[in-house]
Biopython code that builds the backbone (N, CA, C, O; Angstrom):
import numpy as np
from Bio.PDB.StructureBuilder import StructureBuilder

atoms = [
    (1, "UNK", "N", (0.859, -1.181, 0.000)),
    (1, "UNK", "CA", (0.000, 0.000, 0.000)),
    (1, "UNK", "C", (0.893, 1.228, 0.000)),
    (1, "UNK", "O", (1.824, 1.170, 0.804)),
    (2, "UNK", "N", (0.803, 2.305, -0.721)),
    (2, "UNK", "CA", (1.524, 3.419, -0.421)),
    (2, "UNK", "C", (1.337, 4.210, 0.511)),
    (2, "UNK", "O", (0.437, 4.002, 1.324)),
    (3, "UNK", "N", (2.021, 5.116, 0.579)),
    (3, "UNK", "CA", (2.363, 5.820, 1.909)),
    (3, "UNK", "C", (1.183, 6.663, 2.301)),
    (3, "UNK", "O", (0.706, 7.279, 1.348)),
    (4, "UNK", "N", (0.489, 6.880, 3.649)),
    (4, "UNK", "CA", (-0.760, 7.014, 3.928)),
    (4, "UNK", "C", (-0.517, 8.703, 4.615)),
    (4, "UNK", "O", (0.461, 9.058, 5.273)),
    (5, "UNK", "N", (-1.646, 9.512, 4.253)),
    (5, "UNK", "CA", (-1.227, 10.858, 4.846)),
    (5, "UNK", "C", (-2.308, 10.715, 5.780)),
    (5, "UNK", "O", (-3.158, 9.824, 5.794)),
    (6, "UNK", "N", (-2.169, 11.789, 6.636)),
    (6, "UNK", "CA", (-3.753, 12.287, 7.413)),
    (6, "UNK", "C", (-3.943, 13.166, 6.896)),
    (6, "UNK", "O", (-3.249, 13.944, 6.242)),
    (7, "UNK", "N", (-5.184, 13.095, 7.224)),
    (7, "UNK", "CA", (-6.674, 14.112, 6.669)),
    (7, "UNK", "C", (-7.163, 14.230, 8.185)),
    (7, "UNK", "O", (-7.115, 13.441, 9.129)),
    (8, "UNK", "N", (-7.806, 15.936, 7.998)),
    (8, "UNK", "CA", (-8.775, 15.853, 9.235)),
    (8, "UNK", "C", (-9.893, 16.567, 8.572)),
    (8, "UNK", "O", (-9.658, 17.303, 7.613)),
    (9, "UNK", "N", (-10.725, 16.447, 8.885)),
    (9, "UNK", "CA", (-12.527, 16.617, 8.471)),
    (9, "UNK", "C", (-12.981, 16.801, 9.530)),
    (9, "UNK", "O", (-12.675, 16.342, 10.631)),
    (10, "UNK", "N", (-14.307, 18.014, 8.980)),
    (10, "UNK", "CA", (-15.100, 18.415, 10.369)),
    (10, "UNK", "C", (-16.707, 17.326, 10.008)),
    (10, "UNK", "O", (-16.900, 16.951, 8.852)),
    (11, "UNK", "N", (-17.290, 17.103, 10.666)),
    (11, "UNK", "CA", (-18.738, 16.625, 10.675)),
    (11, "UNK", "C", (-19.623, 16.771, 10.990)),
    (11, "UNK", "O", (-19.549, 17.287, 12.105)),
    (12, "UNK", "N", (-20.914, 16.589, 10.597)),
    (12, "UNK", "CA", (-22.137, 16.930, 11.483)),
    (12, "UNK", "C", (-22.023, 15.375, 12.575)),
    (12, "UNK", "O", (-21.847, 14.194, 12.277)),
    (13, "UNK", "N", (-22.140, 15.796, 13.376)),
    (13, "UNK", "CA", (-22.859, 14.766, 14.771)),
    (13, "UNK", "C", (-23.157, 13.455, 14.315)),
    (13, "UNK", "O", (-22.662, 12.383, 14.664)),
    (14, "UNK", "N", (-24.486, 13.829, 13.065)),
    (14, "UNK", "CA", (-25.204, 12.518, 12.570)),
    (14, "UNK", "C", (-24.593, 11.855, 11.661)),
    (14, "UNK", "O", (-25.041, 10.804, 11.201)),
    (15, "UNK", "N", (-23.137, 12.566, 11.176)),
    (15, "UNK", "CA", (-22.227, 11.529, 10.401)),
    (15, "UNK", "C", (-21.612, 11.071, 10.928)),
    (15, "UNK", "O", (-20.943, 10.108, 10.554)),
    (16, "UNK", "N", (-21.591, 11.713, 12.292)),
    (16, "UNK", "CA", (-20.069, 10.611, 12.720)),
    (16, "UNK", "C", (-20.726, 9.741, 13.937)),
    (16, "UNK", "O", (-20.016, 9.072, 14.688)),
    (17, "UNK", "N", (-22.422, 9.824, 14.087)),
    (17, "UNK", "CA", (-22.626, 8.704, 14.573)),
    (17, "UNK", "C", (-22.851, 7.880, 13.904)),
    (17, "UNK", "O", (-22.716, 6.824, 14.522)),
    (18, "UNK", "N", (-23.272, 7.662, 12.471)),
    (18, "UNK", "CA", (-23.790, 7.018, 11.751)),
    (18, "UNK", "C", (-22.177, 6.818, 11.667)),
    (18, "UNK", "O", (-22.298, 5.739, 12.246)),
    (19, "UNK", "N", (-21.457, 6.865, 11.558)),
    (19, "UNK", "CA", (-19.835, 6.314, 11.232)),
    (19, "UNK", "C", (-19.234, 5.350, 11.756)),
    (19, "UNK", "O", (-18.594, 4.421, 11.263)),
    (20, "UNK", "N", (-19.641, 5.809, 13.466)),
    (20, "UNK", "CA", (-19.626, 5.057, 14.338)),
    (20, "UNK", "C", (-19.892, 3.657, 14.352)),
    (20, "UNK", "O", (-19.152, 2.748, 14.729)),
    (21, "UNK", "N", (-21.575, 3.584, 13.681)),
    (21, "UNK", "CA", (-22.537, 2.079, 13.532)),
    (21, "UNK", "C", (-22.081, 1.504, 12.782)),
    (21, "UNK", "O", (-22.550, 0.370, 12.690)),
    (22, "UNK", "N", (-21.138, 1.794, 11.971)),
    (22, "UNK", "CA", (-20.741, 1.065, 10.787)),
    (22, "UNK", "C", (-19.450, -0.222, 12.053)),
    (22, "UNK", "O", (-19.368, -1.450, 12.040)),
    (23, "UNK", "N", (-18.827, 0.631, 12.784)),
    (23, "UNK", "CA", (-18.112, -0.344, 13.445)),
    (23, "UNK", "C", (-18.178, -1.667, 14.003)),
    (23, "UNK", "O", (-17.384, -2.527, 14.383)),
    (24, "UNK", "N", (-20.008, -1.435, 13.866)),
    (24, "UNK", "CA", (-20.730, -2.710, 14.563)),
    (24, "UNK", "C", (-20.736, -3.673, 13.679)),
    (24, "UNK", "O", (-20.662, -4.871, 13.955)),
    (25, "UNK", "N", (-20.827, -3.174, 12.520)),
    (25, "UNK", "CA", (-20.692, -3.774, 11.117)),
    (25, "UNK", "C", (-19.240, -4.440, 10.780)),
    (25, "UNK", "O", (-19.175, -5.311, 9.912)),
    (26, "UNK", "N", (-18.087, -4.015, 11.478)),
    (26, "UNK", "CA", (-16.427, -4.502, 11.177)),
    (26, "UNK", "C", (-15.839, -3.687, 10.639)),
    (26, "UNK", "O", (-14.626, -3.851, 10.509)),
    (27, "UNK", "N", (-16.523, -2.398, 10.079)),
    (27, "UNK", "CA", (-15.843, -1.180, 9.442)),
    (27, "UNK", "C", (-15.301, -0.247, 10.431)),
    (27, "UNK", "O", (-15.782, 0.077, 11.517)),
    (28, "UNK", "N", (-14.362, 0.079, 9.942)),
    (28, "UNK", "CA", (-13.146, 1.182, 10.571)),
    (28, "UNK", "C", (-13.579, 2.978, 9.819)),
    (28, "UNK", "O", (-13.810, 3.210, 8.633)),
    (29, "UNK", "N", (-13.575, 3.398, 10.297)),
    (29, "UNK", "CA", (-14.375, 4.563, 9.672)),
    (29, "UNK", "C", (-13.496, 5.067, 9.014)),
    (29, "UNK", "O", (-14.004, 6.054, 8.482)),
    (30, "UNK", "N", (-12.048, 4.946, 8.608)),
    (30, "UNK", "CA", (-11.032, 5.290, 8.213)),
    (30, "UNK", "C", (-10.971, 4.581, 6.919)),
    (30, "UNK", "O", (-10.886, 5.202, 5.859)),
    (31, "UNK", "N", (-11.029, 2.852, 7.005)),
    (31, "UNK", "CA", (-11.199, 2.057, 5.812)),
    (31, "UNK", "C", (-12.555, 2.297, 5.026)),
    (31, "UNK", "O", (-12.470, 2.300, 3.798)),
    (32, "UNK", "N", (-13.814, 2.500, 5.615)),
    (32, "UNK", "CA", (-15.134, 2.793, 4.795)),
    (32, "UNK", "C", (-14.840, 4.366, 3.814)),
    (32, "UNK", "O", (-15.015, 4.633, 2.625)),
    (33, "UNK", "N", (-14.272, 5.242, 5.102)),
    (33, "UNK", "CA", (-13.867, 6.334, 3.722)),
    (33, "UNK", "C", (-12.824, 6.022, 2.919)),
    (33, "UNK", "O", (-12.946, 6.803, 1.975)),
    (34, "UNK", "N", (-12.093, 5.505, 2.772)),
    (34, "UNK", "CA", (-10.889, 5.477, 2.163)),
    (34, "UNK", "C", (-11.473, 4.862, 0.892)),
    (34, "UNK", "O", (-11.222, 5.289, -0.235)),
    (35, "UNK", "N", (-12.638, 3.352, 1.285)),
    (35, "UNK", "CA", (-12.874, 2.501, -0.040)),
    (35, "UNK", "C", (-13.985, 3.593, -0.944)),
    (35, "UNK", "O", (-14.049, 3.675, -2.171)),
    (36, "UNK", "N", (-14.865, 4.431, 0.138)),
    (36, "UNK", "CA", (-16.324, 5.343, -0.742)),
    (36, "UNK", "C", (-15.188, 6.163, -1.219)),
    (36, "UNK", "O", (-15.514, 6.295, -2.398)),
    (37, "UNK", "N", (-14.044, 6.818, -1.081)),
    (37, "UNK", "CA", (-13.671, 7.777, -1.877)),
    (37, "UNK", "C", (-12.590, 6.908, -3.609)),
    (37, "UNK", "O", (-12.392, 7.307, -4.757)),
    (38, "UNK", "N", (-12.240, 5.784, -2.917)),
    (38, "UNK", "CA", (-11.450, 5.299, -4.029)),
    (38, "UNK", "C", (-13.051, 4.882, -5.307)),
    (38, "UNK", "O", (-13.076, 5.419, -6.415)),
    (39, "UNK", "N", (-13.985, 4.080, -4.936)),
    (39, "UNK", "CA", (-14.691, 3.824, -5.542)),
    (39, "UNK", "C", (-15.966, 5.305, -6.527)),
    (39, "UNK", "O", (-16.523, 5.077, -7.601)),
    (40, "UNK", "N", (-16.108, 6.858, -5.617)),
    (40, "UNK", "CA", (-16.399, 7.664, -6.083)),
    (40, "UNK", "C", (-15.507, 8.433, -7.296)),
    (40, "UNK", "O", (-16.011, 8.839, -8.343)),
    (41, "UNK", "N", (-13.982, 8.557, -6.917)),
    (41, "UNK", "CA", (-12.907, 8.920, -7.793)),
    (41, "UNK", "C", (-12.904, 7.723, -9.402)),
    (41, "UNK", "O", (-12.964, 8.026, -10.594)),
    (42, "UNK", "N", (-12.817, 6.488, -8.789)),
    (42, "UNK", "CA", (-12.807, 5.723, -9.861)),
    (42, "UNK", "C", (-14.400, 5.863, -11.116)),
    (42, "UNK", "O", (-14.555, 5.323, -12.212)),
    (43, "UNK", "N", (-15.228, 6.700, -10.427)),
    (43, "UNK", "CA", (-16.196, 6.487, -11.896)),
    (43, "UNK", "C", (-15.862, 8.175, -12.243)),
    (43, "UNK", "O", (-16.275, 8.582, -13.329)),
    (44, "UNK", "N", (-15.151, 9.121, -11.370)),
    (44, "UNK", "CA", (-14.530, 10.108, -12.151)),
    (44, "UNK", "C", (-13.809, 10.148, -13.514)),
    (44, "UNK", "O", (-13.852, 10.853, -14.522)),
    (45, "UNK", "N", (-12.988, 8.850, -12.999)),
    (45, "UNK", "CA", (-11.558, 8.963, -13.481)),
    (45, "UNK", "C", (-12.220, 8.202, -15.134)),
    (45, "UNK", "O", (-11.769, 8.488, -16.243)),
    (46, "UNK", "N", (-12.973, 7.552, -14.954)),
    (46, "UNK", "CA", (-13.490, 6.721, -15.957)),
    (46, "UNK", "C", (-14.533, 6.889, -17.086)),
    (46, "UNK", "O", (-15.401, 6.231, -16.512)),
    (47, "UNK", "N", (-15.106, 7.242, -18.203)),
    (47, "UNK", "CA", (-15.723, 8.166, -19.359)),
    (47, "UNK", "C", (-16.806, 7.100, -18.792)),
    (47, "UNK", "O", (-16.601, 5.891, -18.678)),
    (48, "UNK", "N", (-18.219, 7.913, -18.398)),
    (48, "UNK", "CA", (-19.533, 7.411, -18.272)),
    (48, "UNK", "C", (-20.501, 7.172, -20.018)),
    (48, "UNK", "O", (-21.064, 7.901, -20.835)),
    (49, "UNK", "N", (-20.210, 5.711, -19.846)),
    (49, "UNK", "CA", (-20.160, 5.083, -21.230)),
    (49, "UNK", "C", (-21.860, 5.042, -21.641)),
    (49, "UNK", "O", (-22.126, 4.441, -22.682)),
    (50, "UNK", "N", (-22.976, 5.637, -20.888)),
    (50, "UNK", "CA", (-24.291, 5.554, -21.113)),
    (50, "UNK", "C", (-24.667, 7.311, -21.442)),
    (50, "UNK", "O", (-25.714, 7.874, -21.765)),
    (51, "UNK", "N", (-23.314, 7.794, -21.190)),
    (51, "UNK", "CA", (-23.461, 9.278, -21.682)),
    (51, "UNK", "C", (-23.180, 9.786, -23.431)),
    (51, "UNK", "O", (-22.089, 9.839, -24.000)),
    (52, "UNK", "N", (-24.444, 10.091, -23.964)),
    (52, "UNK", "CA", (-23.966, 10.076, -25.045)),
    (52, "UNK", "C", (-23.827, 11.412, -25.901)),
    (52, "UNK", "O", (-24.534, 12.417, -25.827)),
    (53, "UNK", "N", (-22.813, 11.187, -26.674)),
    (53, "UNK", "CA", (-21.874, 12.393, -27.049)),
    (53, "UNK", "C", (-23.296, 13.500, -27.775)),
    (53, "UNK", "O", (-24.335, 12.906, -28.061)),
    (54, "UNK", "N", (-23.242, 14.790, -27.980)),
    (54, "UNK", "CA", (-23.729, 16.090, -28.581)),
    (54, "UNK", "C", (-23.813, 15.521, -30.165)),
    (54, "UNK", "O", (-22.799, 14.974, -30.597)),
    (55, "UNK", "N", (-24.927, 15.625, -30.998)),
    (55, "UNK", "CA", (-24.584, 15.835, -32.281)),
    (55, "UNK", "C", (-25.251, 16.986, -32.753)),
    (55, "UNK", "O", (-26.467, 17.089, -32.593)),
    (56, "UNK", "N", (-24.570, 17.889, -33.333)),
    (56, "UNK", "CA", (-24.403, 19.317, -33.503)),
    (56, "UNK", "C", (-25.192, 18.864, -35.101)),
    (56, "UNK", "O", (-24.801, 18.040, -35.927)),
    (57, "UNK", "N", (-26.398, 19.739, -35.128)),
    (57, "UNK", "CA", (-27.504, 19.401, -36.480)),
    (57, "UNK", "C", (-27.397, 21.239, -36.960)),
    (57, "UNK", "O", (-27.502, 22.298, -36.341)),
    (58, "UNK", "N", (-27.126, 20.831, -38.445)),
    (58, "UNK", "CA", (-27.182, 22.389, -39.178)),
    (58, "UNK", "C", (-28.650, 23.274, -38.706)),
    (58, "UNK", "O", (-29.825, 22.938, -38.557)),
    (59, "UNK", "N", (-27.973, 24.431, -38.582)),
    (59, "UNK", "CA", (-29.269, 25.799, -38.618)),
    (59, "UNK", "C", (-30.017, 25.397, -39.017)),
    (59, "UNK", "O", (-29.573, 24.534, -39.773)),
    (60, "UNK", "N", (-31.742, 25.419, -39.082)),
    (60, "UNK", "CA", (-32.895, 25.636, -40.028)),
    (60, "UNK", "C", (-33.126, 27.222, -40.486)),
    (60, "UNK", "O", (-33.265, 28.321, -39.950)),
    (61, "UNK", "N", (-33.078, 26.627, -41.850)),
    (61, "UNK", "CA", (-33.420, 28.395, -42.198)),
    (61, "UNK", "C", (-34.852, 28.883, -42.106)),
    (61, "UNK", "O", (-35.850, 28.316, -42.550)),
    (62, "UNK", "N", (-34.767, 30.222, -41.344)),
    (62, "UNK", "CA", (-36.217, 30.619, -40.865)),
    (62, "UNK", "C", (-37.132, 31.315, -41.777)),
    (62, "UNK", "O", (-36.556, 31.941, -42.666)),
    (63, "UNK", "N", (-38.188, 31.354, -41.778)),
    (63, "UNK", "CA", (-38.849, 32.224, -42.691)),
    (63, "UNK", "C", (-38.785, 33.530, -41.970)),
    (63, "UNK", "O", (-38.687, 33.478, -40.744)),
    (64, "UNK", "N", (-38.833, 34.901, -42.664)),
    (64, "UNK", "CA", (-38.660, 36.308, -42.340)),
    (64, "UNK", "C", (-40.266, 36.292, -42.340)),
    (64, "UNK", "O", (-41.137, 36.045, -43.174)),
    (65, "UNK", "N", (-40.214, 36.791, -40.599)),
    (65, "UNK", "CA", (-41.685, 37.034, -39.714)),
    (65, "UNK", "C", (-42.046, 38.557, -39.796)),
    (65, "UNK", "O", (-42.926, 39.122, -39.148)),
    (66, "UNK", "N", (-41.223, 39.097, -40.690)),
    (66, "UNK", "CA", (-41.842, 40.323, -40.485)),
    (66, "UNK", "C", (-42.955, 40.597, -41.854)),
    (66, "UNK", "O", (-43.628, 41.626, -41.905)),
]
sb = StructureBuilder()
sb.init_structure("model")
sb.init_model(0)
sb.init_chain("A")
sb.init_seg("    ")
for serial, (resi, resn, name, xyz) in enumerate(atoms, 1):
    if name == "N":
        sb.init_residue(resn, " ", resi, " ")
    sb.init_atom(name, np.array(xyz, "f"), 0.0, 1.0, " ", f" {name:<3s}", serial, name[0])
structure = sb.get_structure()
């Protein structure tokens, strides 16, 4: 694993009890963020393949409304 920095973050109350419950679960609140941020970055990093590209359609020429 490479070399690990600290981070400090502020929270609301109800995240970091809800952070907490996860412990009951076997999660380390350190490892649950570490995997939600690797797994949020990774569909960054990655071209969202159901997004589909612009196709740019010529002017219509208008009729003169005056």
């Amino acid at each position: 694993m490479a070399k690990l920095v600290r981070i400090v973050i502020q929270l609301p109350l109800d995240l970091k009890t809800r952070l907490d419950g996860l412990k009951q679960q076997g999660y380390t609140t350190s490892g649950f963020i570490r995997a939600m941020l690797e797994r949020e970055l990774a569909k960054i990093d990655q071209p969202d393949l159901e997004q589909k590209s612009l196709t740019l359609v010529p002017p219509v020429k208008r009729a003169n409304i005056r």
